[in-house]
Every structure is written in C-alpha cells, then in structure tokens.
N, C-alpha and C positions, 0 to 999 in steps of 0.2 A: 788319686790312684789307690787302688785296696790296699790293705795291706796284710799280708799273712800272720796270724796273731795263734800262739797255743796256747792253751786253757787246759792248767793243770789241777785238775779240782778228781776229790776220790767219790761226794757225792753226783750222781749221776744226774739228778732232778736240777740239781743250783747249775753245774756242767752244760745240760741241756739250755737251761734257761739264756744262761750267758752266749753260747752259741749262735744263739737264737738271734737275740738281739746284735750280738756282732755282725751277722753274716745281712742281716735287714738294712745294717750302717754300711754292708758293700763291700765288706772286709773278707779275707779266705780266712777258714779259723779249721783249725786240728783238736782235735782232746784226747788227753792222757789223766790215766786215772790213778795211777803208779809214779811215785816220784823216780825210781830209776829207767822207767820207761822215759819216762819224760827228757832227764838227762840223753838216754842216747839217742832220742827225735833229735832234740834242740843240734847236738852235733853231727848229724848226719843229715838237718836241712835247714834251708837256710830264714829265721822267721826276725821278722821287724820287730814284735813286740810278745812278751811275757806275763800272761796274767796266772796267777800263783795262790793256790792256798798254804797255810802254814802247815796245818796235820795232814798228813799224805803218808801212803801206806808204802815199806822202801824210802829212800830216801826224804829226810823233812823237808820243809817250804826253806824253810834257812838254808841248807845244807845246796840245795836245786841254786839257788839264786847265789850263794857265794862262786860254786863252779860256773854257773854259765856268763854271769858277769865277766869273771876273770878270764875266760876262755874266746867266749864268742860276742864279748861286750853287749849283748841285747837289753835294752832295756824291760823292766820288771814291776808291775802292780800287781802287790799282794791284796789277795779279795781273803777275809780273815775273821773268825770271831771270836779272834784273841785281841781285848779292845784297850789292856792296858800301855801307858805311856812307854813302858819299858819292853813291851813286844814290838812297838813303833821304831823304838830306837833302837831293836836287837833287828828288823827287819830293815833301818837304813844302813846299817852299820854295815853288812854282808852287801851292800849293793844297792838298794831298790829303790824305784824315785819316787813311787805314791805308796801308798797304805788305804786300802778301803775296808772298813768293818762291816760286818753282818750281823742284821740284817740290812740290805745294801738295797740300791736304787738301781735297777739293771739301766736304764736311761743313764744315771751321772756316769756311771760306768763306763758306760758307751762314750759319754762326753768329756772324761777323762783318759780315756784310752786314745782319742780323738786327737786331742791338746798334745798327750807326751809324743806323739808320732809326728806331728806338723811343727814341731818346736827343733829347730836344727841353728849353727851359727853363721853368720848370714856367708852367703858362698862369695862374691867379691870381696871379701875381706884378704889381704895377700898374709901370708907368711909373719907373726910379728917373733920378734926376741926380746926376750925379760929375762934377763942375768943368764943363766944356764936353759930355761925352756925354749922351746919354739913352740909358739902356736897357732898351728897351720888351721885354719876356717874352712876351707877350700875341702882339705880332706878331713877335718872332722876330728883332727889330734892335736894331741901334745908329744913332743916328743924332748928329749936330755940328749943333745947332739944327733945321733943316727937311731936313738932305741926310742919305740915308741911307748907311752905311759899306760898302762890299760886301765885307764881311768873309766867306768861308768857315765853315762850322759847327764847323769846330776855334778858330778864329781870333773868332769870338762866341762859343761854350762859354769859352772865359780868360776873354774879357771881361767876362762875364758872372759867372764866379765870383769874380773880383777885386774887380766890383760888389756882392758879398752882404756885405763890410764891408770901407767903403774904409778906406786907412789900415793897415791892416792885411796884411802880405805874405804870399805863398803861395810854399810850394818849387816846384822845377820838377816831384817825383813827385807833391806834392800835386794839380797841375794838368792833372798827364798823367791822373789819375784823374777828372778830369772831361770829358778826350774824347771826344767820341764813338767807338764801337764799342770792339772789345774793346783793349788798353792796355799787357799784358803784357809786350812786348818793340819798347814806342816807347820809343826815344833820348831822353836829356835835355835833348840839344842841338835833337833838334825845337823843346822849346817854345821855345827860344831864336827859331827859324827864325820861330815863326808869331807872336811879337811884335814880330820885327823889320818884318814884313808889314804887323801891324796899325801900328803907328809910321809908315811909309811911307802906309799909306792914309789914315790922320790927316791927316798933313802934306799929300797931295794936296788934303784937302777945305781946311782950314785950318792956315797955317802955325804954330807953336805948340801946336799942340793935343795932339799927341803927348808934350807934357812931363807929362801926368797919367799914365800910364803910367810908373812910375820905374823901375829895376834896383835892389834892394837888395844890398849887395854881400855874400854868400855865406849868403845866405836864398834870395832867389827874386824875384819881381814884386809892385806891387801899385798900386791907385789911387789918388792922391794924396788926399786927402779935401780938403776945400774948406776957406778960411778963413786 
C-alpha cells in the first residue's frame, strides 16, 4: 500500500530528486521547504513517514522532529550533511529512527524508507503486562495503566522486544536489530539515547515507573519481570 511520506528539505534540487524517487517506489510524497511550514502540514494531515533535513529555514531539522514525534508519533529519517557522530546522537535523541548523510544514495533511501514503514509489531500478539506497562501489539502502544507513552517507533520496537521475555536482557546489537528500517551502521550508543527517552517519558507519566526498565551492567537492557 503507498504510503504518504513529506520531504522537508530547503534545497529544491535534492527535494526534487527524493520526490522523484519516492513517488516511482509508489508512495504519495508532499514537499516543504520551511521547517514551520512543515510543522503545520504534518498536523494538519495525516502522513506515514518523515524524511527531514537538519538546516531548514524557520524552524531546524531537530526542533521539526522533537515536536512532531511527541505530537503525532510519525516516524522520521533525517537526509543530512551534518555527518558527525554527535549530530547522529543529537538527531536520535529528539526522536528519529534513521539518520542518512549527504551525499546519499537516492535508491538506499528509498530502501530505507521502505524497511521503517513495513516494520510494525506483529498484530496477533494480545495485550502483555510487565510491572506497571501494558504493551498492547495490536494497537501499536505502550501504555502506564489507562495513559498512553508517546514513545516514537524506535523507542516502542525496545520496548517491545524487551517485552517478548521479561527478565531476560537484550545487548545493545541485539536491539539495534529490531529497529525499524534498515540498522547497519546505527550506533550503539543510540540505543542508549532511546532509553533514556523512554525512562524520561515514564517518569513524566508516573514517577517510578521507569525502574522496570533496568541497565544490566555489560549485557544490554531489559524488563524487570514482576514479583
């Protein structure tokens, strides 16, 4: 099925390009060339997937992806020619599941934008509970009793897989492999980045609640099991 994708780039030519290739994948694609423009498309329709530059004129690529994550959960590949490690981790840190550098491969693009949209948690899974979470498959959340987490889809894929047996910990590569889209050359240290995320949005809903989440110390994560 297509999927509606907006392409917030301020160069017109790279904009073009991506379009291009998007819409050939079968996909409906928008462009905005304005990061506040772009803000008020995003919440005013309704779009599957985020591809983002960081320098954008009006609001930045960071700033675009902190609000629409939190807001309208979409997932987000930053297309970027800011290639140090620490723009990688300033851009998971606000939300986003991939990071692509320029100059880019309009093809893997396309083959990564591809991957984060058909990567969902499998829909028969019922309803599980781990200490204070539920995490529902079916509808695609986590929720702390009745309030839902607005976890990003990197940041529900962990939690999610930490959920398949708690108690049990997961390395950081084990986890990077259940990201969404493609996985290859994300950081370690991301999933550090998108648990500390999740830990913070815990503790926003309920204080405490974040302690089910533990760090094992030179394993990886996992969910505390109950009891």
């Amino acid at each position: 099925m297509p999927a509606r994708i907006l392409v917030v780039e301020d160069d017109r030519r790279t904009a073009d390009v991506i379009a291009l290739y998007l819409r050939h994948a079968g996909h409906r694609v928008a462009v905005e060339h304005d990061g506040h423009a772009a803000i008020a498309r995003a919440r005013r329709e309704a779009f599957d997937l985020l591809i983002l530059d960081r320098m954008l004129p009006g609001a930045d690529g960071l700033e675009i992806c902190r609000t629409l994550t939190r807001e309208v959960g979409v997932p987000v590949i930053f297309v970027t020619a800011r290639t140090l490690e620490e723009d990688r981790i300033a851009g998971f840190d606000v939300g986003a599941d991939d990071y692509v550098t320029k100059p880019f491969s309009p093809r893997e693009l396309v083959a990564r934008a591809t991957a984060l949209l058909r990567r969902a948690p499998p829909e028969a899974d019922p309803a599980r509970r781990v200490g204070e979470l539920i995490l529902d498959a079916a509808r695609h959340e986590v929720r702390v009793g009745d309030v839902r987490v607005a976890l990003t889809p990197s940041e529900r894929a962990i939690v999610m897989a930490l959920g398949e047996r708690p108690g049990r910990p997961l390395s950081r590569l084990q986890l990077i492999d259940h990201l969404p889209g493609e996985s290859q050359d994300v950081l370690e240290r991301t999933v550090d980045v998108h648990v500390r995320n999740i830990r913070r949005k815990l503790e926003e809903i309920a204080p405490g609640t974040s302690e089910v989440l533990e760090t094992v110390m030179g394993v990886g994560y996992r969910l505390r099991e109950p009891g």
